[in-house]
N, C-alpha and C positions, 0 to 999 in steps of 0.2 A: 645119709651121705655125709652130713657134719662132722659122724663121729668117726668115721674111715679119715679126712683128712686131719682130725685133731689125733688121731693116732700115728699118721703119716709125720705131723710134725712132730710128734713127742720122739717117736723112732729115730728121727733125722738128727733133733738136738742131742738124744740120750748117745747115738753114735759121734757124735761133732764131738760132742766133750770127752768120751771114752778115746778117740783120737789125741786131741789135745794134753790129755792124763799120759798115754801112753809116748808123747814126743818126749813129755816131759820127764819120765822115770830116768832115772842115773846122769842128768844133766848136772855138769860143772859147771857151779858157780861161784866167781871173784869174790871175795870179801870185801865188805863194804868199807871204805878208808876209816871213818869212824863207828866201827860195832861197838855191840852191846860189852859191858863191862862180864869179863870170865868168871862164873861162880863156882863159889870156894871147891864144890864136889867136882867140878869141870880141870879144876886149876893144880888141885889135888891129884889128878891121874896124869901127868905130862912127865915126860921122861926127861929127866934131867942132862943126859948124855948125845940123845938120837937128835938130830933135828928137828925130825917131824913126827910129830906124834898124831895118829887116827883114833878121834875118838867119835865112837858110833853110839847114837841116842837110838835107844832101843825101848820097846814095853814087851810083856808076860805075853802076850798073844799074838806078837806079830808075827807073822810065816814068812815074808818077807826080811826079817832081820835073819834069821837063820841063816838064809843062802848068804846074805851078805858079810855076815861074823866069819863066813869059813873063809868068805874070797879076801878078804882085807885079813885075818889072820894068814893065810896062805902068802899072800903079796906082802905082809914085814917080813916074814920067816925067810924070804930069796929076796929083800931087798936090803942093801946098807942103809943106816941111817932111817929107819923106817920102823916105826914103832903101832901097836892098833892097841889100845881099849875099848871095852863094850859098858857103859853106861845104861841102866835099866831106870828110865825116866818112872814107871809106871807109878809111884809114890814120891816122884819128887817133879811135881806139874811143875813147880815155882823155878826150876832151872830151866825145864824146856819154854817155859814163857818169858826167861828173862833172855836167850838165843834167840829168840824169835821162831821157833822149830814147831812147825803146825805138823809133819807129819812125819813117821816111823818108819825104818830107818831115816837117819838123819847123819851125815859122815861130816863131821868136824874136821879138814887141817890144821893144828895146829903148831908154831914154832915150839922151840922150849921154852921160852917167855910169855906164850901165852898168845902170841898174836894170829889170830885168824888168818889162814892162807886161800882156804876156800872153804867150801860147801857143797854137800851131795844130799839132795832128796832122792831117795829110794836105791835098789841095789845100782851101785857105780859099776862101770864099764872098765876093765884092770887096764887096757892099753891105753885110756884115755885119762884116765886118776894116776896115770904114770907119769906120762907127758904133760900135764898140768902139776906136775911137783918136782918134775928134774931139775929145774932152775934150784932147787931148796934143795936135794940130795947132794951124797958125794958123787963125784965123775962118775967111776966104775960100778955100773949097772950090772948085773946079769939078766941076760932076756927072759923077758918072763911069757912064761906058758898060757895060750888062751884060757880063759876060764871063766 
C-alpha cells in the first residue's frame, strides 16, 4: 500500500511542475536594470537602423526554436522598426552563460545600443511580444495576424 501512495505522490508532483513549466512558456519578462554585459557574437547581430532588434538563442535540436524562428521572423517582416536574428548557442555555451539563458529558445529584445528591453523563455505569444514593445516601436503598427 506504501508504494501506490509513493506513486500517487510522484504523479501529483511530476503534474504540479509540468503545470508550472507550462504557465511559464512564452512568459515576458522586464529586463533587469543592471544586466549582464552584451557579448561581442550577441552585439555583433543588432541592427544598426531598426530600434529593436529580436535576437533568439537557439541550439541544433531544439523543435521548439523552429516554431518560434518562423513567428518572430514573420512578426519583423509586418512590423516597422522590428528586426529578428537567430543565434545558434549550441557551440557557443560561454555566451548563453554569460545572459544568464538556461533554456532554448531564448528571445532577446534588444535596442540598437545594446540595451536589454526584455526577455522570452520559450515560444513568445505575437500579441503579447507586441504590446510589450510598442512603447520602443514606431506609432504605426499594422495589426498583426494570430499566430
Amino acid at each position: 500500500m506504501t508504494g501506490v501512495w509513493a506513486l500517487t505522490a510522484v504523479l501529483v508532483a511530476v503534474g504540479a511542475i509540468g503545470l508550472l513549466l507550462r504557465a511559464r512558456e512564452g512568459r515576458i519578462r522586464a529586463a533587469k536594470p543592471t544586466g549582464p554585459a552584451l557579448p561581442g557574437p550577441v552585439r555583433a547581430l543588432l541592427h544598426p537602423v531598426d530600434p529593436v532588434t529580436l535576437v533568439q538563442l537557439s541550439t541544433t535540436f531544439c523543435t521548439p526554436c523552429r516554431q518560434t524562428r518562423v513567428l518572430l521572423a514573420d512578426l519583423a517582416d509586418r512590423t516597422a522598426g522590428l528586426h529578428h536574428v537567430d543565434l545558434d548557442v549550441t557551440n557557443l555555451p560561454e555566451v548563453a552563460a554569460g545572459l544568464g539563458v538556461m533554456r532554448t529558445p531564448t528571445t532577446l529584445a534588444l535596442t540598437s545600443a545594446g540595451v536589454e528591453i526584455l526577455r522570452v523563455g520559450g515560444v513568445p505569444k505575437r500579441d503579447a511580444l507586441l504590446a510589450a514593445l510598442s512603447g520602443h516601436l514606431p506609432e504605426e503598427q499594422p495589426p498583426a495576424a494570430d499566430g
